[in-house]
N, C-alpha and C positions, 0 to 999 in steps of 0.2 A: 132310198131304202131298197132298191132292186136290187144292187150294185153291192149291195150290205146279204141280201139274201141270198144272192147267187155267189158270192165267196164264200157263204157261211155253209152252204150247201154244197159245195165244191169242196169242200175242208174232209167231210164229212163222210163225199164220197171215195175221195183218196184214203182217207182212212177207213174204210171199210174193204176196199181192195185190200190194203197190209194185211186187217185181222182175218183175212177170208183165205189168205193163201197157203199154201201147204207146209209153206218151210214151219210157218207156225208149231203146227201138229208133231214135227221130228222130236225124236226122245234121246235126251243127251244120255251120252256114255259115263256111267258113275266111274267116277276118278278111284284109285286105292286111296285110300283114309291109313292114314297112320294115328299111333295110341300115344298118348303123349305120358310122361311117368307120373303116377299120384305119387304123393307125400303125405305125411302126416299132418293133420293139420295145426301141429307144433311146434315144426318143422322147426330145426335152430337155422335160420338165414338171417344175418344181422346186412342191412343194406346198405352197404356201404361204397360197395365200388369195388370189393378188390377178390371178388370170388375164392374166397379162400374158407368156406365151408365144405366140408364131405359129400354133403347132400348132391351139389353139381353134378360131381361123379355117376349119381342113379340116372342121370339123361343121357338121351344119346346126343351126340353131336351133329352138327348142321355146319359144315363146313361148303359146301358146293354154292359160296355167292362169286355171282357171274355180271361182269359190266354190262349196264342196263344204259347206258345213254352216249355209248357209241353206233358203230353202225348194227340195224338189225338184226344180221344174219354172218354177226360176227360176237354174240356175246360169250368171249372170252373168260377164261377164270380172273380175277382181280390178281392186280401185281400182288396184294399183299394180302396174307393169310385173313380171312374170318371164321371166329369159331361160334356157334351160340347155341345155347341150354335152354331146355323147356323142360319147368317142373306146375303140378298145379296139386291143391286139393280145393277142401267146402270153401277156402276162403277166396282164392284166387287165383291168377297166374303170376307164376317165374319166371325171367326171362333173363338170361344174363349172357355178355357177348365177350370176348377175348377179342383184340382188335392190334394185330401186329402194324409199326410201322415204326421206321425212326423218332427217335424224339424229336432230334430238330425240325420235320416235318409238323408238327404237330398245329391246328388254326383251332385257337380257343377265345372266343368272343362270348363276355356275358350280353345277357339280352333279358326283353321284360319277356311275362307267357306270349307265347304264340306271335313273338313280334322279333323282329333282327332279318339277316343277312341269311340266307342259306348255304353262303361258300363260308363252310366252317365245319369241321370233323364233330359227325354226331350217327345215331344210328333211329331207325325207326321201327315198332313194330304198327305192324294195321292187321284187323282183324274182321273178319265178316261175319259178324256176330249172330245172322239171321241163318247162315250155313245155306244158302243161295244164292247169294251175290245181289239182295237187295239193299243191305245197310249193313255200315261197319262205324269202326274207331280205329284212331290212330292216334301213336303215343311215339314221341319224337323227344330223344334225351342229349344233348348239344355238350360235347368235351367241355366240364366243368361245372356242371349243372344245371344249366337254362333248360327249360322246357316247352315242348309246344305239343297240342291236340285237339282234337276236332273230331267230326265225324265225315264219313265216307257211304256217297253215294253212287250210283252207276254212271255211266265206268268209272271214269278216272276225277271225282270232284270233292279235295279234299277241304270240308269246309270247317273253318276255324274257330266256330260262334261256340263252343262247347265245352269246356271245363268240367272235368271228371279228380277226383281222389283218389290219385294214384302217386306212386313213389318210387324217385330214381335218384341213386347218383353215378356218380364216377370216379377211378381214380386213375393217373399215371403212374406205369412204370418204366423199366428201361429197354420192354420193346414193344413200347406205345402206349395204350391207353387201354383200361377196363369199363363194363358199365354193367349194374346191377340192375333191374327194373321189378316191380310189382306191381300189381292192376286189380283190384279186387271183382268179383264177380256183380257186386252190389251196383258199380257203377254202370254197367252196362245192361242195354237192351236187349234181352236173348226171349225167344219164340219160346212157347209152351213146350217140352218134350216129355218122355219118359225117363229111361234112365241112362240113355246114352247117347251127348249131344254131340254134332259134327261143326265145326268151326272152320273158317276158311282167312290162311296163315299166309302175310305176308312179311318177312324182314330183308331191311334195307340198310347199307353204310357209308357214307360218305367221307373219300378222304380227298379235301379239300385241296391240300398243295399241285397234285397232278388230275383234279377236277373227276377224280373216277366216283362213280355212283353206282353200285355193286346189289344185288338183290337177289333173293331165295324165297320164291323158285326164279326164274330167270324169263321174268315179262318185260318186254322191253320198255323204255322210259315213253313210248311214245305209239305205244300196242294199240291199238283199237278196242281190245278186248283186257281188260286190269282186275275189274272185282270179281268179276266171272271165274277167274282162271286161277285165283287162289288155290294154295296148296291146303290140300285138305284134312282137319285132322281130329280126333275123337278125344273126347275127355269122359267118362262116367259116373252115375253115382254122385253127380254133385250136388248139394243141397244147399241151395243160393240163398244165399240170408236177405230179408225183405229188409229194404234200407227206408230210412228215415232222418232227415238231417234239416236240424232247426236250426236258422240263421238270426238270433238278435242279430239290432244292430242300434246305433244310435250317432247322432250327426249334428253338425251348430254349425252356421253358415254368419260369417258379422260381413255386414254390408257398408263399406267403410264411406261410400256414397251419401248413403243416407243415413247413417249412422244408426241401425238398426241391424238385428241380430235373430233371426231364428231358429228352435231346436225341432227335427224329427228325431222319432225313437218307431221302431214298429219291428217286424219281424218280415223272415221269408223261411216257407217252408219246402224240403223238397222229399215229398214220398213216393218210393216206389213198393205199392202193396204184393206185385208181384214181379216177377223178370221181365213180362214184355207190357208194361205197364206204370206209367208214372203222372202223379198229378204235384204243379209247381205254384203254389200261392204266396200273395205278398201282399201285407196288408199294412198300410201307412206308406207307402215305399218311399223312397229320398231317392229320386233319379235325375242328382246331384250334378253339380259341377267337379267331374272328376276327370271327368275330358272334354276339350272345349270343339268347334265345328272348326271345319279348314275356312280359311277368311276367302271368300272368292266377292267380286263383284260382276252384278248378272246386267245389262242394260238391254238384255236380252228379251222380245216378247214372250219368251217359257220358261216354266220355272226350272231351278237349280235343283237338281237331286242329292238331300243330307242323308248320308247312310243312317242308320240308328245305331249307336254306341252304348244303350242302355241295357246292361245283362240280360235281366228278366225277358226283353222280349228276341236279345238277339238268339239266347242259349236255348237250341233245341226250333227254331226258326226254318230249317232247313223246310219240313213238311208243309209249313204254308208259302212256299215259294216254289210253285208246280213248274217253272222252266226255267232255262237256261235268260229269258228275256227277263223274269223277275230279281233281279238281281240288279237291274238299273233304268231298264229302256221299257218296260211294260209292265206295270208291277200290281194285278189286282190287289193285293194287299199289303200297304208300307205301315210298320205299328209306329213309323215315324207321325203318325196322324193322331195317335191316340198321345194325348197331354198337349195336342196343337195349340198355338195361342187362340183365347177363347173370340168368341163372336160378343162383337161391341153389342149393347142390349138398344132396341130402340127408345128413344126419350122422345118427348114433348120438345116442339120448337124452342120453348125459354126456356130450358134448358141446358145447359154448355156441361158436355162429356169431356171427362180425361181420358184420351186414347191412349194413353202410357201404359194403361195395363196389358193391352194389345198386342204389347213389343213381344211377351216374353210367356212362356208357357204356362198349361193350367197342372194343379198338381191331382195325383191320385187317391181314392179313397184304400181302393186295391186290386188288382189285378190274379187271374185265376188261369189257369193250362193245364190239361191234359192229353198226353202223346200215350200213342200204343198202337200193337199189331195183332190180331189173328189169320193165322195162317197166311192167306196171302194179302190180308186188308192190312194198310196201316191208315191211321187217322190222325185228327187234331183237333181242338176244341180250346178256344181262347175268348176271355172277357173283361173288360176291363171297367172303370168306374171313375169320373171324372168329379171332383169338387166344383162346386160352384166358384164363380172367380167374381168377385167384386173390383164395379169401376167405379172413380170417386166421381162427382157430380155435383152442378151448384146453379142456383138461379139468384138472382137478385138481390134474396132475403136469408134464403141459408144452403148449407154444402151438407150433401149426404152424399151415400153410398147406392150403388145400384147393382143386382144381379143378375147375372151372365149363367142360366144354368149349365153345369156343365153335360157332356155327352158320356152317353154308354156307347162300348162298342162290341159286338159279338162276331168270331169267326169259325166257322166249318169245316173240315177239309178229310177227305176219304181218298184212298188211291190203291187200285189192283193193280197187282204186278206179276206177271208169271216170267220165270226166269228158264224154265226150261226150252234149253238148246236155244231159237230166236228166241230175244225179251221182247216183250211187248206191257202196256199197264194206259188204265183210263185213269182218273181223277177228277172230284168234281171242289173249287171251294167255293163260298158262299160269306160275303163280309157284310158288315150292317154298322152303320154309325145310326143311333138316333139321337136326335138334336131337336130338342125343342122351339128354339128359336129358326132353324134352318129349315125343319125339317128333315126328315129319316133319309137315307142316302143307303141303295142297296147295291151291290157287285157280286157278280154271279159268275163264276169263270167252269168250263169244260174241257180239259188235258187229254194229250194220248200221243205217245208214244211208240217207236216200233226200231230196234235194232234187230238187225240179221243178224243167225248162229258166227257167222266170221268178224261178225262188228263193223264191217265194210262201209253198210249200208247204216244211216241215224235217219229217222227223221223226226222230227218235234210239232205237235200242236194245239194250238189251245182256240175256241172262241168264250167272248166275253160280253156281257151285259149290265149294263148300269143302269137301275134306276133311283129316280131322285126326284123327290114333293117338287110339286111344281116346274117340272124338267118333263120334255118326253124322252122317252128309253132310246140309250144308244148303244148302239153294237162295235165291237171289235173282233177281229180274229188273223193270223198270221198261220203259214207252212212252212218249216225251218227243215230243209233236207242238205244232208251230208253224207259225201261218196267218196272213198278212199280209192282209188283207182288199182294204184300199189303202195308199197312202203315208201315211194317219195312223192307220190303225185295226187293232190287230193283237192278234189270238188267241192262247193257248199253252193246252196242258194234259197231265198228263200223271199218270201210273196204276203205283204202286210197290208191289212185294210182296217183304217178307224174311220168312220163317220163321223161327218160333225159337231152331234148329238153326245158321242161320247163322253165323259166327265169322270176322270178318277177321282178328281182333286180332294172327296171327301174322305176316303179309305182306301187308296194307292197313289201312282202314281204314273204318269202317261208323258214322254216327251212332247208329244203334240198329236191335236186330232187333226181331223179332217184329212188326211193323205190315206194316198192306195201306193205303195211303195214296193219294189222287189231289188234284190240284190245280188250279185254272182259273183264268186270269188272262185280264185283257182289258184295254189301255193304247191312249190317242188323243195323237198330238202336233200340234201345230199351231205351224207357222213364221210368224215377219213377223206377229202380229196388228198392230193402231193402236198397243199400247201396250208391245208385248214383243217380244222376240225369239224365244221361246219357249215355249211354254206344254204342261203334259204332265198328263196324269190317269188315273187306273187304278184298276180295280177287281179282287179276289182273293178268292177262295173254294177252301177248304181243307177234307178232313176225313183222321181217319188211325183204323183201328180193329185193335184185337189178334187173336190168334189165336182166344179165347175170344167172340168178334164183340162187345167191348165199344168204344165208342168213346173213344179214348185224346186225341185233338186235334180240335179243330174252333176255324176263325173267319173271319172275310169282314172284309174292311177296304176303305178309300174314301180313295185318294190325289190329290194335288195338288201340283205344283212349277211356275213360274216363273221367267224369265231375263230381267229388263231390258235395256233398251237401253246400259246401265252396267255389264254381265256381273255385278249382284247378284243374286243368286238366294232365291226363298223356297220354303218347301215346308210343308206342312199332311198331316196322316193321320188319320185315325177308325177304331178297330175293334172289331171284337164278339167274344168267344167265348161260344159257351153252354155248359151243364154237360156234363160229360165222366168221365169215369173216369181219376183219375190211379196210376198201377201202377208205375211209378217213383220218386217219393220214398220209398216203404221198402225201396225195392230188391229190386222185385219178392214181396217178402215178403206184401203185403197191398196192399189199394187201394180207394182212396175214391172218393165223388164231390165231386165241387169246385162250388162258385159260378160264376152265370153273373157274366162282366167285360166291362166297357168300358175302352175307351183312347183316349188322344190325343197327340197329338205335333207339336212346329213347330220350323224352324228355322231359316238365316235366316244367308247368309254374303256377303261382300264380295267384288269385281273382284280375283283371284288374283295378277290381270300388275301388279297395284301393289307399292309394296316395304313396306306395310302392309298387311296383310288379318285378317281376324276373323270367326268362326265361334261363333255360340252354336246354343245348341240345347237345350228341357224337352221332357219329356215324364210323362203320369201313368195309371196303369193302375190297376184295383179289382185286388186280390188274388185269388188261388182259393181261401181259405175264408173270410176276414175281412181288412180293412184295405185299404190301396192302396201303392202304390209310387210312385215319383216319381225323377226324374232329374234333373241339370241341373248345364249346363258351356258351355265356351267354348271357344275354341282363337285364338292370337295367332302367324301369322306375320309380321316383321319382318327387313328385307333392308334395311339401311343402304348397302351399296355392293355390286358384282355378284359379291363373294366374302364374304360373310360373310351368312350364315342364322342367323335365332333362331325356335322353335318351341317353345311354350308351349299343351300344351295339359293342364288341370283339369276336372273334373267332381267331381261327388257323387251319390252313386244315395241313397235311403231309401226303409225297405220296413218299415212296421208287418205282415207281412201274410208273414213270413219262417219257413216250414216244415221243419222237422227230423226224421228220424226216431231214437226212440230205443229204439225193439225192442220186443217183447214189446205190440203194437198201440198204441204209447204216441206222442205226438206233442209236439213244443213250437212257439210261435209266438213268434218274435223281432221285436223292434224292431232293426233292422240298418241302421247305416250304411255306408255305403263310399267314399271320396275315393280317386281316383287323379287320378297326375300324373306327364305325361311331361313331359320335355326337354330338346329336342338344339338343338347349337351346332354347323353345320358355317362350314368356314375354309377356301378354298383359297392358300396362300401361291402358288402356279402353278395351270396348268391341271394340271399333274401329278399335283402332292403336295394330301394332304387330310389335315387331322386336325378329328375328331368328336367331341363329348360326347357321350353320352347318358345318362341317368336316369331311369329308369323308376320308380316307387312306386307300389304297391295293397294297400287297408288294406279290413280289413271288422270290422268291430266289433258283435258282438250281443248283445242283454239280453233275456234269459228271459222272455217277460212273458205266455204262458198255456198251462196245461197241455191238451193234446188227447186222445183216447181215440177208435179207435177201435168204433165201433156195426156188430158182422158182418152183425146180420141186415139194416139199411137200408143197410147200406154208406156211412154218412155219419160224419163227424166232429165231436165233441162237447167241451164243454167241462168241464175238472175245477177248472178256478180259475182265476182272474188274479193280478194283482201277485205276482209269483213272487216271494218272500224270499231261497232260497237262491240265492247268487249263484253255485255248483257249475258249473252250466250254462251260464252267459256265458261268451263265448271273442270271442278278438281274433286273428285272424289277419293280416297287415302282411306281404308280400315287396318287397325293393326292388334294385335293380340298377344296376350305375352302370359303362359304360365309355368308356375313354378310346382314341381309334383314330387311329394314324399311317398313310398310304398312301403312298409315293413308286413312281410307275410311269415304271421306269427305261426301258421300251419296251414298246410293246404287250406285255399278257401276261408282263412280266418287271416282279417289285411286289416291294417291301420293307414289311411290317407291322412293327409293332411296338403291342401290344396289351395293354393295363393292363384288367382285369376284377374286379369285385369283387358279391358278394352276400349280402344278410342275407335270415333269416327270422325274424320273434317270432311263438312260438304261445304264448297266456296268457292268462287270464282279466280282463277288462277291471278294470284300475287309473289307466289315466292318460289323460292328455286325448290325441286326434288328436298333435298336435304333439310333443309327449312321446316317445309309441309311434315314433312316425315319426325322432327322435331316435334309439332303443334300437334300433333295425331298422337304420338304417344304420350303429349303433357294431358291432353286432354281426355280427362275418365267418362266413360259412358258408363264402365261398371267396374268395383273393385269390391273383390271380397274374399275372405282366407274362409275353408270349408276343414270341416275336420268329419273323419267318418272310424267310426270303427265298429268291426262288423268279426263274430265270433262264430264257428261253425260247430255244434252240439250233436253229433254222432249219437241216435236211438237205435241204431239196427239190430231188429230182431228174429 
């Protein structure tokens, strides 16, 4: 607990240096603000793509886009002409772009929202909606009309979780392509004003055959400074209409398993009573099988991190994810917790529980959110509401049911942020699972942040608190600092402490506790050499040690990538660990010292914007006690015409050198194979409708081949034999996956699914070849069921 207080305190005083110092205080220079033209709000613009209304004409033009993703301090005008128009009134913004280029030049790939390829001609606008450079949107319109948007926070993080009602298309002509764009005011979050609000303008274009990425004003792709530096611009007199949009929906899932079938029907609601304020309700909700998880197998002592793919809690998410570590490696709050599979209920000895209901999630009564900002606070406030889960049960004489009840969860979250000249902003959230059967489970996290007026300088911090019934209180906290030296030479590093006490696992999520870990990197880029376009190299040094001041990780590696003048890319790595204390593979029970290892890795993939690309990739590392490992795969994307994708990607890992524990200080060392293999087929019959393949398979297959013993007093591991005989201890483990996905998007936000899912698993001791297993794995259903959802969006704005 020292060790715990004096980094917590050390955190605390570092950051109180940042907020004490002067640069804080300086007062930024107000930028000129340009008027942007109002319109009627009858305006005849029909959207179509091909700018051929009058109206255009009353904007001025924005032709000064300049390449953003060559060298710094050489952002040149774009080879090829951009023009673009801004019109607005009560209803919303215009935005429309002229985009000269050859036809044959032209890379047009359909795509689902917010998902494909970025080497493909499209344009983007992003808007800083708060006119500070604390939060924005972006709306990105893809040659031929895919789309994608998200929201935008400081600096440069464009995040994807956010679906807005807005309308684009496109059309070609014979000197390139057009794009019309609308954005209604209703969708976005804008700060309380009077009558004249200042917005901060970003537009960008991509034209994919000569890789150029062209933007107005002209920040470069790799600034230190992005939302801040937005061009600035004034609209007045807008009178935002308070939005409201009711989602029926309704959904039948037949479980072909068990020959069972059931219907949800419930609604979601999304109002915003005023512009910097919205509350998102959803009651009954179906947080269906509309996408299934990536198959991975963990034999890992920590758990596997599932992103959440469920709208409701990803859309508008950003605010309860206070760092840059929440997003995978430190997450005080995952809503991947909320509809967890439930807690077995305790029974009586003579009685025998079905744990099958265990396997699989609990569902919602309904879930509740509210986002918003004043002045400089913005906030959060989420809750949600679990059903009880029934598990079947039987004694001697009869079979009932028993209940599991389920959990509420409630989360917090507030965050100051002052943006003049240096930023700086604190934060505090606060999660709560309560659980009757568990007990209440609380997480407390404290944020603060501090970027220099030049951007140079980042650094990130946050401490954290768990408490949990019958647990004593554990602490966490990390120092994330990042130093840009110049435009190519750039510092990071940064100093993490979890105690062993610590415990996400009820309402986030934590790689692993018990380590005090720091980390140092250091990367150079260089733009435009004679023979590249790119050239990047970096160096990293790592160590992590436990509570018991054993050291648990350590390694330092020597990278290198390259980018031709043909957008093919190579990349090269080297790295070292030395001997370390491994306390994890027997799961905590005992722990060894391990061999020092070397590694290597290359890789090596083709120009993306082509409609053939290809990606290989080996790599080979020494083992931690004996042997080595080895990788090596490919990946084959194929685009025959601008609606149909084929993606094919194979690998195989092998690993002489594969560690098992089997209790009682006993160890095994496997020869372990593993093939996996994806592949998806997407189809757009329209820009509308989509239907996807996908296929997933991953197989690991291990044979026994030496016995290990732990040695207490050296702490090393020893040999009891090789050529293991009984084949007992081989095992084959194979998960595969396979869905089939209809989309028709009958209007913004208003989709028809219809969704075929099926999954095997084979656990058995190895009998049959790869091919075989992989046969037996997909005849055999763990679960098979066709889902149908359709879900209508009802527009009340008033």
């Amino acid at each position: 607990m020292n060790t715990t207080k004096l980094t917590l305190v050390s955190c605390y005083c570092y950051l109180s240096l940042l907020f004490t110092s002067d640069c804080i205080n300086a007062q930024a220079e107000l930028e000129e603000s340009t008027k942007l033209t109002r319109v009627a709000n009858d305006v005849a613009i029909t959207l179509d793509g091909k700018i051929s209304e009058d109206a255009w004409q009353l904007s001025e033009e924005i032709t000064d886009f300049r390449l953003i993703n060559q060298a710094p301090d050489e952002m040149v005008p774009a080879s090829h002409r951009t023009t673009a128009f801004l019109l607005y009134n009560d209803v919303g913004l215009y935005i429309a772009f002229e985009l000269r280029q050859p036809p044959s030049s032209l890379v047009k790939i359909h795509s689902a929202q917010d998902r494909g390829s970025s080497d493909r001609d499209f344009v983007t606008v992003a808007l800083d909606t708060s006119g500070s450079g604390q939060y924005g949107n972006y709306f990105t319109l893809y040659l031929g009309g895919s789309k994608a948007d998200g929201v935008l926070a400081p600096e440069r993080s464009w995040i994807g979780n956010w679906d807005g009602v807005w309308y684009g298309h496109t059309a070609e002509d014979k000197g390139g392509w057009t794009a019309e764009i609308f954005i209604p005011w209703s969708i976005l979050s804008l700060p309380k004003t009077q009558s004249e609000r200042g917005l901060g303008l970003f537009l960008a274009r991509k034209f994919a055959r000569d890789d150029e990425y062209s933007g107005f004003p002209a920040i470069h792709n790799d600034a230190p400074r992005f939302l801040s530096d937005f061009a600035q611009v004034v609209v007045q007199n807008v009178r935002v209409k308070r939005q409201l949009s009711i989602f029926p929906f309704i959904s039948s899932q037949l479980d072909t398993v068990t020959s069972t079938s059931q219907e949800h029907y419930g609604v979601d609601v999304f109002w915003r009573p005023v512009p910097h304020f919205q509350v998102t309700g959803s009651l009954q909700p179906d947080f269906g099988t509309v996408e299934a998880d990536d198959v991975i197998i963990n034999l890992s002592a920590f758990e596997s991190f599932f992103p959440d793919r469920r709208l409701f809690f990803i859309e508008g998410r950003e605010i309860f994810l206070p760092t840059r570590r929440a997003y995978g490696s430190l997450v005080p709050f995952h809503s991947r917790r909320i509809g967890d599979r439930p807690t077995p209920p305790q029974v009586n000895q003579d009685v025998e529980l079905d744990l099958s209901r265990a396997s699989y999630g609990t569902d919602l009564y309904g879930a509740l959110k509210g986002t918003g900002q004043f002045k400089q606070f913005r906030y959060g406030i989420l809750g949600a509401w679990e059903k009880d889960a029934l598990f079947r049960a039987k004694t001697e004489h009869e079979s009932f049911a028993v209940k599991s009840v389920g959990r509420d969860f409630g989360v917090f979250r507030v965050v100051y942020e002052n943006t003049e000249s240096a930023r700086y902003g604190v934060g505090l959230l606060s999660a709560v699972s309560w659980d009757e059967l568990l007990g209440d489970a609380y997480t407390h996290a404290l944020d603060a942040r501090f970027q220099s007026e030049s951007g140079r300088i980042r650094t990130e911090s946050q401490v954290l608190m768990t408490d949990i019934a019958h647990q004593e209180a554990g602490f966490a906290g990390f120092v994330d600092f990042r130093f840009r030296q110049s435009d190519a030479l750039r510092h990071s590093w940064s100093v993490t402490h979890v105690d062993p006490k610590f415990d996400l696992s009820r309402t986030g999520f934590a790689s692993r506790a018990d380590r005090t870990s720091t980390e140092y990197s250091l990367s150079r880029v260089q733009y435009q050499t004679p023979r590249f376009r790119e050239v990047y190299h970096s160096f990293a040094a790592s160590g992590s040690w436990n509570s018991a001041g054993e050291r648990t990780d350590a390694g330092f590696s020597l990278g290198a990538s390259v980018r031709d003048r043909d957008q093919n890319a190579w990349s090269v790595s080297v790295s070292y660990k030395p001997s370390y204390v491994d306390d994890a593979t027997a799961y905590r029970d005992s722990s060894f010292k391990t061999q020092p290892s070397a590694g290597a890795s290359f890789a090596v993939a083709t120009n993306s914007a082509r409609r053939f690309t290809q990606t290989a990739w080996f790599s080979i590392r020494e083992s931690r006690i004996q042997g080595k490992s080895n990788s090596l795969g490919f990946q084959l994307v194929y685009r025959p015409w601008e609606s149909l994708t084929i993606n094919w990607r194979l690998s195989k890992d092998s690993n002489d050198g594969h560690v098992l524990y089997r209790g009682n200080l006993d160890f095994i060392r496997y020869r372990s194979w593993s093939p996996t293999s994806n592949i998806a087929v997407q189809f757009f019959p329209s820009t509308r409708q989509r239907i996807r393949l996908d296929f997933q398979c991953r197989m690991i297959q291990a044979k026994a081949y030496e016995y290990l013993s732990l040695d207490e007093t050296a702490s090393n591991v020893r040999s009891r034999g090789f050529n293991v005989m009984d084949d007992s201890s081989d095992f084959s483990i194979s998960r595969a996956t396979f869905q089939l996905r209809y989309r028709w998007e009958i209007a913004p936000l208003s989709d028809l699914f219809v969704v075929y899912t099926r999954t095997g698993t084979l656990n058995t001791i190895i009998q049959n070849s790869v091919t075989k297993t992989l046969r037996e794995t997909v005849n055999k259903r763990d679960t098979e069921n066709v889902a149908i959802k359709f879900r209508w969006r009802t527009p009340l704005d008033y």
